[in-house]
Every structure is written in C-alpha cells, then in structure tokens.
PDB file of N, CA, C and O in Angstrom:
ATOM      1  N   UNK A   1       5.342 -11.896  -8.458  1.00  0.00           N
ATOM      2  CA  UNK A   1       4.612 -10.986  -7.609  1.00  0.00           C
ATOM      3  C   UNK A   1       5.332  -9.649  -7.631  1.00  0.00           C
ATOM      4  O   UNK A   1       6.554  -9.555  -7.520  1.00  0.00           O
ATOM      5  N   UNK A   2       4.447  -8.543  -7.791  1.00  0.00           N
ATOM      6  CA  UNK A   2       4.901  -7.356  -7.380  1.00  0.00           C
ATOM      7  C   UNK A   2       4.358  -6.398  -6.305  1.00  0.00           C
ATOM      8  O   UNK A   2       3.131  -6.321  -6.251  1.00  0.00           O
ATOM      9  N   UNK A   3       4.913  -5.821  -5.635  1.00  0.00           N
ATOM     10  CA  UNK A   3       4.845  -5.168  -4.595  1.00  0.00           C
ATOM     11  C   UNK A   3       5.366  -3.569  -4.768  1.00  0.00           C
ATOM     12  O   UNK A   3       6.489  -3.262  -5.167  1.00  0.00           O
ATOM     13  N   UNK A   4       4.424  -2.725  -4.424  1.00  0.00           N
ATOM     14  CA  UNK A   4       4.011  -1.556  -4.556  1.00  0.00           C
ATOM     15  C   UNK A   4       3.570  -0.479  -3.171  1.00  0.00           C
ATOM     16  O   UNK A   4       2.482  -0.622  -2.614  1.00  0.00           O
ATOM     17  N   UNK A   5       4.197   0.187  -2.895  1.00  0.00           N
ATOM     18  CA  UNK A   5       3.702   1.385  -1.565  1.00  0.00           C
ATOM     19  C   UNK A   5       2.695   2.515  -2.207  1.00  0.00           C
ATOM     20  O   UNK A   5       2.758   2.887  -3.379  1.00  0.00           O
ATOM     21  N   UNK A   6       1.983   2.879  -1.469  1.00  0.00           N
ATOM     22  CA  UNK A   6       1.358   3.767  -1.828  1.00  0.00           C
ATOM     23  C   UNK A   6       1.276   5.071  -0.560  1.00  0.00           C
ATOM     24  O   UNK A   6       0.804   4.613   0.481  1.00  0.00           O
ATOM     25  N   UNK A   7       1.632   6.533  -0.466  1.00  0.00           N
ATOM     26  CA  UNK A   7       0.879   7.525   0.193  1.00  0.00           C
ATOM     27  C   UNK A   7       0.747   8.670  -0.405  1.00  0.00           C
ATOM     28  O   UNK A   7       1.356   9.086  -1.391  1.00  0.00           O
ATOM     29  N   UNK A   8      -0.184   9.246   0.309  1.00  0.00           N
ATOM     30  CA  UNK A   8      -0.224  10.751  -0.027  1.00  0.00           C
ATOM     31  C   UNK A   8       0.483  11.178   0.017  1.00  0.00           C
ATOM     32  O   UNK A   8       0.173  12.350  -0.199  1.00  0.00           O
ATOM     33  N   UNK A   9       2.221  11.057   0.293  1.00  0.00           N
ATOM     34  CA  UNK A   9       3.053  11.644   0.211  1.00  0.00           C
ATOM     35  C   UNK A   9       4.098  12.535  -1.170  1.00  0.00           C
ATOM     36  O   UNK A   9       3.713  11.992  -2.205  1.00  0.00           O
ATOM     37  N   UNK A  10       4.725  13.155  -1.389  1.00  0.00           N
ATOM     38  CA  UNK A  10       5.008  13.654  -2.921  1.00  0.00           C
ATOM     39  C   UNK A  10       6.178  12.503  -2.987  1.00  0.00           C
ATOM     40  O   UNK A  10       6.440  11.563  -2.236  1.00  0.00           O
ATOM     41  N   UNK A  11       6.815  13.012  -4.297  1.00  0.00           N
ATOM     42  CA  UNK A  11       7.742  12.054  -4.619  1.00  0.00           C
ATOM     43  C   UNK A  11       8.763  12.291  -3.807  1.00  0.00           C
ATOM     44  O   UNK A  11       9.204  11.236  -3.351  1.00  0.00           O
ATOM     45  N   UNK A  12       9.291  13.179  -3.458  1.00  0.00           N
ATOM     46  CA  UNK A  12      10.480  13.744  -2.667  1.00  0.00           C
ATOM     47  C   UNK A  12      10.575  13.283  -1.209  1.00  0.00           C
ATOM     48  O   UNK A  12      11.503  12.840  -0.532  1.00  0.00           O
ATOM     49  N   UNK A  13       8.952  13.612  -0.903  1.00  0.00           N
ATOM     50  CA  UNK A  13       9.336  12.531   0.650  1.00  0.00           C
ATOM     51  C   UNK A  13       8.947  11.012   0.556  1.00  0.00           C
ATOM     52  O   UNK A  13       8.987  10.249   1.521  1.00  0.00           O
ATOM     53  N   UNK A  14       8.602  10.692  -0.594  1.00  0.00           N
ATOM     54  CA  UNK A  14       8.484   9.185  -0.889  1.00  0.00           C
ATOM     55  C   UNK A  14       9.771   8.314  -1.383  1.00  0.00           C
ATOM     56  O   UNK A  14       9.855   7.087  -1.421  1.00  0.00           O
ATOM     57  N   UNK A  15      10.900   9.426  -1.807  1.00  0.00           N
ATOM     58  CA  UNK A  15      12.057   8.645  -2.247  1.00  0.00           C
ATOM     59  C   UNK A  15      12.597   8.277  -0.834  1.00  0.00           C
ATOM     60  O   UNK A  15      12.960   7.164  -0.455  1.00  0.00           O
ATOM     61  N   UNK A  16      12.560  10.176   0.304  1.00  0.00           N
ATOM     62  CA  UNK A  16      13.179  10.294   1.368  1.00  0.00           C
ATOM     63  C   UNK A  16      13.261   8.762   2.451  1.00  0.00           C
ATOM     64  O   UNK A  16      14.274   8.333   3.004  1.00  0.00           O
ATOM     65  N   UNK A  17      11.704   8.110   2.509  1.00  0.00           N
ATOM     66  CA  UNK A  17      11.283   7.257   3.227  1.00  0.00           C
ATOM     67  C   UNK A  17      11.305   5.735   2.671  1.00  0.00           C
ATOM     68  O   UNK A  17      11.238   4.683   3.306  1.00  0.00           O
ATOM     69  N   UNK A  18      11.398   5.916   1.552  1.00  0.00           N
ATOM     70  CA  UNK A  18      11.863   4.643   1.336  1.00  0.00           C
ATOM     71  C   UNK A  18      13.611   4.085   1.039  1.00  0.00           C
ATOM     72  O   UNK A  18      14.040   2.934   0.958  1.00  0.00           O
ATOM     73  N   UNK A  19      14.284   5.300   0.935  1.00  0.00           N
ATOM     74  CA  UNK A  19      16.015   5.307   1.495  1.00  0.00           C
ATOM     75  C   UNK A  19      15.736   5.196   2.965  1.00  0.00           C
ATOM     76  O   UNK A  19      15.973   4.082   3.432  1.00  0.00           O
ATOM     77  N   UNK A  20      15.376   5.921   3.631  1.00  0.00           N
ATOM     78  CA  UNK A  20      15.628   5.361   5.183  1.00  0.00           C
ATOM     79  C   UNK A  20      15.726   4.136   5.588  1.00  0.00           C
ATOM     80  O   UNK A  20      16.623   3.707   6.314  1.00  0.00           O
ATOM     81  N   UNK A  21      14.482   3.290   4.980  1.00  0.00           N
ATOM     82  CA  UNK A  21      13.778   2.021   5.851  1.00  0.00           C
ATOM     83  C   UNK A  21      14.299   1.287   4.720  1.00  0.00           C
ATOM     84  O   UNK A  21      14.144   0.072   4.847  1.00  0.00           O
ATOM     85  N   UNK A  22      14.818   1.617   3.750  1.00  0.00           N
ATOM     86  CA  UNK A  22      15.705   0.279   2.662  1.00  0.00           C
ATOM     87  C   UNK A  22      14.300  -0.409   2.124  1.00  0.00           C
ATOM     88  O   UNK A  22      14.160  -1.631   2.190  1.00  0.00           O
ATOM     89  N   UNK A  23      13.493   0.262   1.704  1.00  0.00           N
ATOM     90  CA  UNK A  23      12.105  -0.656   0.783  1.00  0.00           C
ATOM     91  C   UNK A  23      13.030  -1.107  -1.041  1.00  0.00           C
ATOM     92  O   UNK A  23      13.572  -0.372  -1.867  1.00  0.00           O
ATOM     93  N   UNK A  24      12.862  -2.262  -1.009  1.00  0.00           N
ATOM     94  CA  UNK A  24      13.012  -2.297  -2.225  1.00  0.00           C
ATOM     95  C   UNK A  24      11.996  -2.390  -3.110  1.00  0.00           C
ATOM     96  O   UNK A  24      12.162  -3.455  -3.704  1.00  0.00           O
ATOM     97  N   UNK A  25      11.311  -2.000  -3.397  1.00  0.00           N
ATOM     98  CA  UNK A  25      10.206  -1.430  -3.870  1.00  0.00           C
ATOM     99  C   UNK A  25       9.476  -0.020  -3.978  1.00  0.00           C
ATOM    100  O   UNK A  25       9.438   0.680  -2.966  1.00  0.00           O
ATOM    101  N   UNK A  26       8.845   0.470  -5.265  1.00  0.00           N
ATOM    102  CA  UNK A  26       8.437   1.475  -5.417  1.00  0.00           C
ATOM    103  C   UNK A  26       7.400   2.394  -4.407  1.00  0.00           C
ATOM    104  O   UNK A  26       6.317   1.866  -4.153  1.00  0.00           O
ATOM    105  N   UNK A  27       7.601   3.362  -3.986  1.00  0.00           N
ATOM    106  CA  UNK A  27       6.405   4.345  -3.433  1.00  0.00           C
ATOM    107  C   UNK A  27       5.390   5.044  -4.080  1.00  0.00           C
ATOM    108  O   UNK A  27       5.729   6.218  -4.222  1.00  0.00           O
ATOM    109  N   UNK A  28       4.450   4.843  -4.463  1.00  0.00           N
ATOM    110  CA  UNK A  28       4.009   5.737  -5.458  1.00  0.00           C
ATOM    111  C   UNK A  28       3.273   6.523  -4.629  1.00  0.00           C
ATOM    112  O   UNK A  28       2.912   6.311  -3.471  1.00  0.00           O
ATOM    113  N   UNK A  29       3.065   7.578  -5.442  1.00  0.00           N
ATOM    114  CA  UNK A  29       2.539   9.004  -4.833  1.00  0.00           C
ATOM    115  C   UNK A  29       0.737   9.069  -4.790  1.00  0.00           C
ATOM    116  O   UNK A  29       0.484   8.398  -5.790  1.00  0.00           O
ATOM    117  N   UNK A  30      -0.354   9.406  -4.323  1.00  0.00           N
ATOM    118  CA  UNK A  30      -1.504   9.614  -4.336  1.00  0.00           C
ATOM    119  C   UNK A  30      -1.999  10.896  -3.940  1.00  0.00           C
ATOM    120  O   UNK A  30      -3.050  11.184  -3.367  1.00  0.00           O
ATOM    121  N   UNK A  31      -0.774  11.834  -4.469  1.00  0.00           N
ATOM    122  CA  UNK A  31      -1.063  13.358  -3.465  1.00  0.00           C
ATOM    123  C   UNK A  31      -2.484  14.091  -3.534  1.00  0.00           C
ATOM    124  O   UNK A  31      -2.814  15.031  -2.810  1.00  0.00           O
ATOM    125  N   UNK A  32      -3.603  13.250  -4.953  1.00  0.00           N
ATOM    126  CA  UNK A  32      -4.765  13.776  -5.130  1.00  0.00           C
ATOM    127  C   UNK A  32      -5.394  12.721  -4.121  1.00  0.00           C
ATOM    128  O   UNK A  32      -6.488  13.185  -3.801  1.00  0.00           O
ATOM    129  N   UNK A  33      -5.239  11.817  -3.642  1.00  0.00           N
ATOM    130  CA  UNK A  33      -5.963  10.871  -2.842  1.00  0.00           C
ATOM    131  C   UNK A  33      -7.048   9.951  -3.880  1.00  0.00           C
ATOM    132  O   UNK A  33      -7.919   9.154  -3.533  1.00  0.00           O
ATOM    133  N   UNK A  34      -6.767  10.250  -4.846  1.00  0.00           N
ATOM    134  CA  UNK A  34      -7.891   8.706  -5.798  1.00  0.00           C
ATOM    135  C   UNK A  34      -7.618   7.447  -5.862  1.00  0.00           C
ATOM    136  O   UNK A  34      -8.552   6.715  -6.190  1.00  0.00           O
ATOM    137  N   UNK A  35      -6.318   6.836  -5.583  1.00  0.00           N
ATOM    138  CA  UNK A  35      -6.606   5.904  -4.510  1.00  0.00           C
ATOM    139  C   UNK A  35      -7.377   5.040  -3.801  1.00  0.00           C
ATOM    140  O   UNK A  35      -8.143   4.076  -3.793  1.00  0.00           O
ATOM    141  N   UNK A  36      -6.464   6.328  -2.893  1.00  0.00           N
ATOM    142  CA  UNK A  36      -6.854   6.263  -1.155  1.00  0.00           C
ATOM    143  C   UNK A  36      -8.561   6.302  -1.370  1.00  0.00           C
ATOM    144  O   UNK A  36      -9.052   5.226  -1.028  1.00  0.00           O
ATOM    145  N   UNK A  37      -9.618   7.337  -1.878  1.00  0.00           N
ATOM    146  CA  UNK A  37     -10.561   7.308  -1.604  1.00  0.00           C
ATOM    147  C   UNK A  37     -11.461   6.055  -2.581  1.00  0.00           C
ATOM    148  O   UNK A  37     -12.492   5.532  -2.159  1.00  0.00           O
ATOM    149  N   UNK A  38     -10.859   5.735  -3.880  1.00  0.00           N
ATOM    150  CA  UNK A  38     -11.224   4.702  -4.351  1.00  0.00           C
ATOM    151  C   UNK A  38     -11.346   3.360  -3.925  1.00  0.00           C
ATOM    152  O   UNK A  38     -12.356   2.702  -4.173  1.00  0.00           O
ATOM    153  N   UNK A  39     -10.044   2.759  -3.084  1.00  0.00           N
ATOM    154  CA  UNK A  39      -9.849   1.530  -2.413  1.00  0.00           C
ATOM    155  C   UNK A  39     -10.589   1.652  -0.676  1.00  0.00           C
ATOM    156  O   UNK A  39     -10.719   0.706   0.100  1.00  0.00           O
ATOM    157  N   UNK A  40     -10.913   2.840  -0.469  1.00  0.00           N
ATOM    158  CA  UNK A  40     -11.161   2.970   0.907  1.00  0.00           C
ATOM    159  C   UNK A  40     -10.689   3.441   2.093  1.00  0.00           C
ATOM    160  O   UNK A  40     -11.269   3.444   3.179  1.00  0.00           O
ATOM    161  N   UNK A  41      -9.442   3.899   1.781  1.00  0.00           N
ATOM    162  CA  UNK A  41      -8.166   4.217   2.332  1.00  0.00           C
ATOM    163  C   UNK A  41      -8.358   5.486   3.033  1.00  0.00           C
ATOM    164  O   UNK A  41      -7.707   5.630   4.067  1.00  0.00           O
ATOM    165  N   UNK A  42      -9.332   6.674   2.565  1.00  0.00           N
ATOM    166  CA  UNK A  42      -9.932   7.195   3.242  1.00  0.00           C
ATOM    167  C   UNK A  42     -11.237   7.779   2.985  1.00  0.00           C
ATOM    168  O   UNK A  42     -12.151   7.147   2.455  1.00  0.00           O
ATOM    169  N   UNK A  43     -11.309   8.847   3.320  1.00  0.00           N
ATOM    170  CA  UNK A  43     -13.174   8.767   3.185  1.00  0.00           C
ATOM    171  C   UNK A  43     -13.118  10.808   2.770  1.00  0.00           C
ATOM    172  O   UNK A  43     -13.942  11.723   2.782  1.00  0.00           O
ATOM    173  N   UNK A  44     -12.277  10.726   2.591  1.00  0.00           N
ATOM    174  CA  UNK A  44     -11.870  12.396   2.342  1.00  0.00           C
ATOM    175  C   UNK A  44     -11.160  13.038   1.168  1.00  0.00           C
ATOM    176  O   UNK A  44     -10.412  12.100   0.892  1.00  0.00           O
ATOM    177  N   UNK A  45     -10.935  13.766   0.485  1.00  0.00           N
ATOM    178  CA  UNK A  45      -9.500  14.001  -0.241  1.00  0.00           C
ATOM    179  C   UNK A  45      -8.638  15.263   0.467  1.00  0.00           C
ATOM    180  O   UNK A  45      -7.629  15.876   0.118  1.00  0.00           O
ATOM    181  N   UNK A  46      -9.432  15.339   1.507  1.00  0.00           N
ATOM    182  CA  UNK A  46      -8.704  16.196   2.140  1.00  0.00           C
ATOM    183  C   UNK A  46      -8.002  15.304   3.848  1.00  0.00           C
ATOM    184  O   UNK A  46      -7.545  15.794   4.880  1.00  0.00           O
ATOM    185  N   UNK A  47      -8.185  14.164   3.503  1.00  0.00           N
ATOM    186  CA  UNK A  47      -8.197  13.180   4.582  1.00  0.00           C
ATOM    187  C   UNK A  47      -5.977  13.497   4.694  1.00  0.00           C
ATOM    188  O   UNK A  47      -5.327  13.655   3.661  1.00  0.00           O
ATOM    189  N   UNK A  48      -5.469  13.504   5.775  1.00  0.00           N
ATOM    190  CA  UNK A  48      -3.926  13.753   5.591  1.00  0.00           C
ATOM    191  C   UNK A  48      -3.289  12.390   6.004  1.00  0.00           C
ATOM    192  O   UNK A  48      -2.096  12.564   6.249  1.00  0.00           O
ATOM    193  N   UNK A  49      -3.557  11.494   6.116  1.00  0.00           N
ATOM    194  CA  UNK A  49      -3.117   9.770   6.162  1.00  0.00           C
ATOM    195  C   UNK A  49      -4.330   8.946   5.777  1.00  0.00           C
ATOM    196  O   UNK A  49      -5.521   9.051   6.067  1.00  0.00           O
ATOM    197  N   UNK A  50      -3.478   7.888   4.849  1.00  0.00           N
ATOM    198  CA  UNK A  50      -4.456   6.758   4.865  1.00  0.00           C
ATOM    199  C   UNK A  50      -4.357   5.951   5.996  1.00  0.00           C
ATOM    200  O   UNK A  50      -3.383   5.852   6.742  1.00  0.00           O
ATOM    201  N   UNK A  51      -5.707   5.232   6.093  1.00  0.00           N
ATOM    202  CA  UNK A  51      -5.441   3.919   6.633  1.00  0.00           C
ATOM    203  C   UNK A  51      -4.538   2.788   6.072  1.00  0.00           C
ATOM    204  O   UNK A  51      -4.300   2.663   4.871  1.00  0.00           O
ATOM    205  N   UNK A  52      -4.100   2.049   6.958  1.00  0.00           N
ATOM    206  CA  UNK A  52      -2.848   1.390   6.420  1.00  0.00           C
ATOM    207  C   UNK A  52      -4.002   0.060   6.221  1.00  0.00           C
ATOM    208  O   UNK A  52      -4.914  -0.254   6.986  1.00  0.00           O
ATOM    209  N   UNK A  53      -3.519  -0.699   4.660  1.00  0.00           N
ATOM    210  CA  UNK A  53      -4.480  -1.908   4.199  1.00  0.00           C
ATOM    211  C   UNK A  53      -3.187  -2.449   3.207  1.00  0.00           C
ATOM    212  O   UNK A  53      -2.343  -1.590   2.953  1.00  0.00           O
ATOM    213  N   UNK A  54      -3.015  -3.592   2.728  1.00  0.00           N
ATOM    214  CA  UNK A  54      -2.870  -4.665   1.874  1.00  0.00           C
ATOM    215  C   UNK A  54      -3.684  -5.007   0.840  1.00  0.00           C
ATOM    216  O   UNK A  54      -4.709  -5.681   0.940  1.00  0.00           O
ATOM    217  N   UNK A  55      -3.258  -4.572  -0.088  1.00  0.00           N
ATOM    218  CA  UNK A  55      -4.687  -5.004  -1.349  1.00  0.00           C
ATOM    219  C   UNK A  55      -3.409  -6.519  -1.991  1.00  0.00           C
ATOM    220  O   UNK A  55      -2.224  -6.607  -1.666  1.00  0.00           O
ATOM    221  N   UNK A  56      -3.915  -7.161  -2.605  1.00  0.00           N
ATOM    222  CA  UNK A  56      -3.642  -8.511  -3.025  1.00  0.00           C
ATOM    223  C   UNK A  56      -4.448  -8.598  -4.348  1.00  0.00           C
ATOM    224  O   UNK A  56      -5.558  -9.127  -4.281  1.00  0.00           O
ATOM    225  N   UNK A  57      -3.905  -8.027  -5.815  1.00  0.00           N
ATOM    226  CA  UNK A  57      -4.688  -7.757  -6.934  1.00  0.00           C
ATOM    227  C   UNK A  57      -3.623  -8.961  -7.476  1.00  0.00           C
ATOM    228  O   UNK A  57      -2.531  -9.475  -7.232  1.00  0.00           O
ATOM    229  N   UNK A  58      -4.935  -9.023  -8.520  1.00  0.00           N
ATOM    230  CA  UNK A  58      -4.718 -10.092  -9.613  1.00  0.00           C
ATOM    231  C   UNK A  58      -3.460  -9.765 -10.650  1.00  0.00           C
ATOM    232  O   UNK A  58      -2.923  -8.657 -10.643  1.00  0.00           O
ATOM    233  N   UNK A  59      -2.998 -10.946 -11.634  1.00  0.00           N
ATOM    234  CA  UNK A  59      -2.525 -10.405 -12.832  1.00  0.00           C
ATOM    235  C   UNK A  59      -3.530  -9.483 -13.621  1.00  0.00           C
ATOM    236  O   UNK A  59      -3.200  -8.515 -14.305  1.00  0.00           O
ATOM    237  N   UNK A  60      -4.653  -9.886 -13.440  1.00  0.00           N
ATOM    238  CA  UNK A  60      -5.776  -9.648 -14.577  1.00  0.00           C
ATOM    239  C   UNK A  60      -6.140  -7.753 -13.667  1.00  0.00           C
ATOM    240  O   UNK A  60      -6.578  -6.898 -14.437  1.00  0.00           O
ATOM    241  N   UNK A  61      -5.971  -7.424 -12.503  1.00  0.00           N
ATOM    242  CA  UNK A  61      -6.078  -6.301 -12.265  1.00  0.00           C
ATOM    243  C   UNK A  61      -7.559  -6.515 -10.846  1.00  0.00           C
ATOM    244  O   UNK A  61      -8.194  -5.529 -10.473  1.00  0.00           O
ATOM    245  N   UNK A  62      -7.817  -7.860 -10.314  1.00  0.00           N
ATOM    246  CA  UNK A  62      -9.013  -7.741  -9.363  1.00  0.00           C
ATOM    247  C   UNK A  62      -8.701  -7.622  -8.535  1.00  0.00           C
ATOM    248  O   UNK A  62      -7.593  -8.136  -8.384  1.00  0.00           O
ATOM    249  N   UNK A  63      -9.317  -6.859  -7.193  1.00  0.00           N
ATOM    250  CA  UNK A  63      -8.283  -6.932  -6.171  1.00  0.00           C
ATOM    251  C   UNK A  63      -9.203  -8.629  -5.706  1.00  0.00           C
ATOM    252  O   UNK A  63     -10.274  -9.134  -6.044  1.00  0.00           O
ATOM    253  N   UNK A  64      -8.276  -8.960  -4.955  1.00  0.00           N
ATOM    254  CA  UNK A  64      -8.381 -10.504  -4.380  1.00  0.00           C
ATOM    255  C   UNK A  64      -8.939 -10.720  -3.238  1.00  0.00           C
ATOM    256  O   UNK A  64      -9.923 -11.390  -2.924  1.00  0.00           O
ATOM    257  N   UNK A  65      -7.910  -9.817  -2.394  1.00  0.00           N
ATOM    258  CA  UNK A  65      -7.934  -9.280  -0.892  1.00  0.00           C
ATOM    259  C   UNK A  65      -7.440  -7.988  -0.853  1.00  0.00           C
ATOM    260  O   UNK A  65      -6.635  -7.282  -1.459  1.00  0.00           O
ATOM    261  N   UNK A  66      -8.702  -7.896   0.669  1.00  0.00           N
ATOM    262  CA  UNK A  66      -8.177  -6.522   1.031  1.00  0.00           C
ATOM    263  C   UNK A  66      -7.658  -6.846   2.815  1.00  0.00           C
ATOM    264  O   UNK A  66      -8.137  -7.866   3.311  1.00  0.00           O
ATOM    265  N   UNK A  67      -6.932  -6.185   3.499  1.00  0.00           N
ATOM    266  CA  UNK A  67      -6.450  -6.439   5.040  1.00  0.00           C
ATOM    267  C   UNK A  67      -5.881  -5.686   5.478  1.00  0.00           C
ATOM    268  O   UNK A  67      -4.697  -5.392   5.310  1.00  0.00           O
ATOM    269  N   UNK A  68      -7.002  -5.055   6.412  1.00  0.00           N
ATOM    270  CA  UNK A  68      -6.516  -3.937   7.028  1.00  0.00           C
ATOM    271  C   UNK A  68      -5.195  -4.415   7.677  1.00  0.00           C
ATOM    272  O   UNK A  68      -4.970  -5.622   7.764  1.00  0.00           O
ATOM    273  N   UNK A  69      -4.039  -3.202   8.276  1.00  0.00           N
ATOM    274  CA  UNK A  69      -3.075  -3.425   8.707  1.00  0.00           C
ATOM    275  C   UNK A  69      -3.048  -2.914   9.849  1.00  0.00           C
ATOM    276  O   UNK A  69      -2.924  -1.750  10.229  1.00  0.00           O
ATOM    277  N   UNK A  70      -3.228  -4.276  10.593  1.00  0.00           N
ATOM    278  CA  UNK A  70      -2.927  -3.863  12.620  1.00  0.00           C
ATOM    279  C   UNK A  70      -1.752  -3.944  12.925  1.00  0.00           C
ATOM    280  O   UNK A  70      -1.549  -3.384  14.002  1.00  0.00           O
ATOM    281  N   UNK A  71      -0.662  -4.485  12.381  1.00  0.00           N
ATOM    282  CA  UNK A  71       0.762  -4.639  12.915  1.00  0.00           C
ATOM    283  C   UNK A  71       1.635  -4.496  11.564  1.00  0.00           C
ATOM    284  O   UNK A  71       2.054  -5.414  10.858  1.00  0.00           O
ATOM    285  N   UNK A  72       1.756  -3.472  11.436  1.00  0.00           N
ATOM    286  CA  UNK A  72       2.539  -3.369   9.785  1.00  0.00           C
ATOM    287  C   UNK A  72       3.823  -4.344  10.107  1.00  0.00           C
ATOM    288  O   UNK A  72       4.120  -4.787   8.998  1.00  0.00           O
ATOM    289  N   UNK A  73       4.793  -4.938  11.135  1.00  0.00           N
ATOM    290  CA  UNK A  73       5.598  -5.154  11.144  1.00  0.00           C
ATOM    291  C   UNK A  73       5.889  -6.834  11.118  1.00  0.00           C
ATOM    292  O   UNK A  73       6.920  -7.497  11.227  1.00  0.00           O
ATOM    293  N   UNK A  74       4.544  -7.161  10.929  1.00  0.00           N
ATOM    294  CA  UNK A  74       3.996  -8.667  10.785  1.00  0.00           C
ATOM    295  C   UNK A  74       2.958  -8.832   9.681  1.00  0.00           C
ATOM    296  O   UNK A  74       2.189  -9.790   9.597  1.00  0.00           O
ATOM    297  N   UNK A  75       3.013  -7.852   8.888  1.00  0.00           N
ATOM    298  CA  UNK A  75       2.095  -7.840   7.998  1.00  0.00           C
ATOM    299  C   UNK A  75       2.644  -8.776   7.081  1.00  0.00           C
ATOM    300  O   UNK A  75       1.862  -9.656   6.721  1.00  0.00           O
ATOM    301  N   UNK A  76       4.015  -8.810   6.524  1.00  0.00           N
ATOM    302  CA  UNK A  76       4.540  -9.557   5.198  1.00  0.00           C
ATOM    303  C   UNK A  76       4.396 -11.014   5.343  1.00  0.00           C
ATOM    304  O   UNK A  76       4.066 -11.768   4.428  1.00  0.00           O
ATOM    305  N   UNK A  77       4.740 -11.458   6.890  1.00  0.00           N
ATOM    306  CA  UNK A  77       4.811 -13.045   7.147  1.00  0.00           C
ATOM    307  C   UNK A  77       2.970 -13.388   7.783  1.00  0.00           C
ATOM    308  O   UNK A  77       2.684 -14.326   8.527  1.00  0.00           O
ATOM    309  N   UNK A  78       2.025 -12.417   7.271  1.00  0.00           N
ATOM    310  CA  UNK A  78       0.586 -13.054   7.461  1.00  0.00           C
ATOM    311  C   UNK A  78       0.585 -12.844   6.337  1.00  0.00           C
ATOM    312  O   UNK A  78       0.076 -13.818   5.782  1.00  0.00           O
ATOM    313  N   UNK A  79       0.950 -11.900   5.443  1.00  0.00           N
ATOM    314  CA  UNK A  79       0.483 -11.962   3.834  1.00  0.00           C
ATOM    315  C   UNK A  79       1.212 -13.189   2.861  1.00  0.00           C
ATOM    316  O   UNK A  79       1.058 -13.302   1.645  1.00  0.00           O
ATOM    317  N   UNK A  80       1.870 -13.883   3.561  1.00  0.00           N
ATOM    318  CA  UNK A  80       2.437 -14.913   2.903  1.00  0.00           C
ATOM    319  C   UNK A  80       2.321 -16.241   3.037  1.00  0.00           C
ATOM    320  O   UNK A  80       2.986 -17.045   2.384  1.00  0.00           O
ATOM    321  N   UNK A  81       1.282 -16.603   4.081  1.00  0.00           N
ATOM    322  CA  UNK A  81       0.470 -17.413   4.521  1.00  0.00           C
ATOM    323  C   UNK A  81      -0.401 -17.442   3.282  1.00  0.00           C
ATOM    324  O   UNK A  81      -0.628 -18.446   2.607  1.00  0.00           O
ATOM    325  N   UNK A  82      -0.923 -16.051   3.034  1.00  0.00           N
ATOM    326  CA  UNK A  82      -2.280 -16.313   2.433  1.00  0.00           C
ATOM    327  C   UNK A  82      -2.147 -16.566   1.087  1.00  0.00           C
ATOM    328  O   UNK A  82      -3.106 -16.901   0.391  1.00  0.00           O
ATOM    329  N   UNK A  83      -1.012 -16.428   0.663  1.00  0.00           N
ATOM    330  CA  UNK A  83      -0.620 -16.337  -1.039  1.00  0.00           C
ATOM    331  C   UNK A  83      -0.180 -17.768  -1.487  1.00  0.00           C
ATOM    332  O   UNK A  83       0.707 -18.319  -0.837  1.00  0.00           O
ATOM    333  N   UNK A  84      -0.793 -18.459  -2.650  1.00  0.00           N
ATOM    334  CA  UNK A  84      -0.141 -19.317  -3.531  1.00  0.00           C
ATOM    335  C   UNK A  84       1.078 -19.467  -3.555  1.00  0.00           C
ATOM    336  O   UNK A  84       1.807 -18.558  -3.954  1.00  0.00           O
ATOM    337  N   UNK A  85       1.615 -20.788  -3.083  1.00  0.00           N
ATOM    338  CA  UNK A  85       2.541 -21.213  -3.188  1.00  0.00           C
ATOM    339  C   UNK A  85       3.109 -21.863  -4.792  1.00  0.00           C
ATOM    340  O   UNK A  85       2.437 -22.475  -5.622  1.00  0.00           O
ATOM    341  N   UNK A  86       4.160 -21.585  -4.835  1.00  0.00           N
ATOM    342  CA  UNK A  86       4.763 -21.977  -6.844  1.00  0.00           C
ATOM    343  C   UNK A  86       5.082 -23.559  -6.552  1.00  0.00           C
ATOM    344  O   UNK A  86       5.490 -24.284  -7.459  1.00  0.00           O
TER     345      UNK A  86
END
C-alpha cells in the first residue's frame, strides 16, 4: 500500500507541513486544483481548501472508495477496518 497527501499547497509549504506533523509520506502539490476539482475535492479552481476525503485506488488505478473526512484524527484506524487484510 501506498499513501499519498494531497493540497493546494506549493511545494515549500508542503515540505514545511509535513516536517512539522512527521508524515512519512509524500505531499503532493495541486496548486492548479485538477485534482481537487476532478475527484470532487472542490467545485472551483479558484476554491482555497479542499475538502478533506480518502480515496482508496486500486493497483490497476480505480478509485475503490471514496470517504469524506469527519475526524481526520481517526481517519487511519476507520480506513483500516475497511482494507484487505494479507
């Protein structure tokens, strides 16, 4: 499994924020919002935050699931419920 961040943010405050909070994982940037407005994330390209969601894509590239995020801080131990066990 890989795990991936995404915001409108540039790279500079995307390195900034993911040194703070210790993500081991990549931030990637969406500063045009195609994305965000592709997956749903927002409804603008001038929109200045996404909505916070969980996409759950395939090897093959489908997304699987999508889940919105009401409690980002319980998000990893409901997203791991829902995932295949090895």
């Amino acid at each position: 499994m890989r795990v991936f961040g995404v915001s409108f943010d540039d790279a500079q405050k995307n390195a900034a924020f993911r040194a703070k909070y210790g993500f081991p994982y990549p931030l990637l940037c969406d500063t045009e919002r195609k994305l965000g407005l592709a997956f749903g994330a927002c409804v603008d390209a001038s929109d200045g935050y996404a909505a916070r969601f969980t996409f759950v894509v395939s090897p093959t590239g489908v997304v699987e699931r999508a889940i919105r995020t009401e409690d980002p801080g319980a998000q990893a131990a409901a997203l791991l419920e829902l995932l295949p066990r090895d």
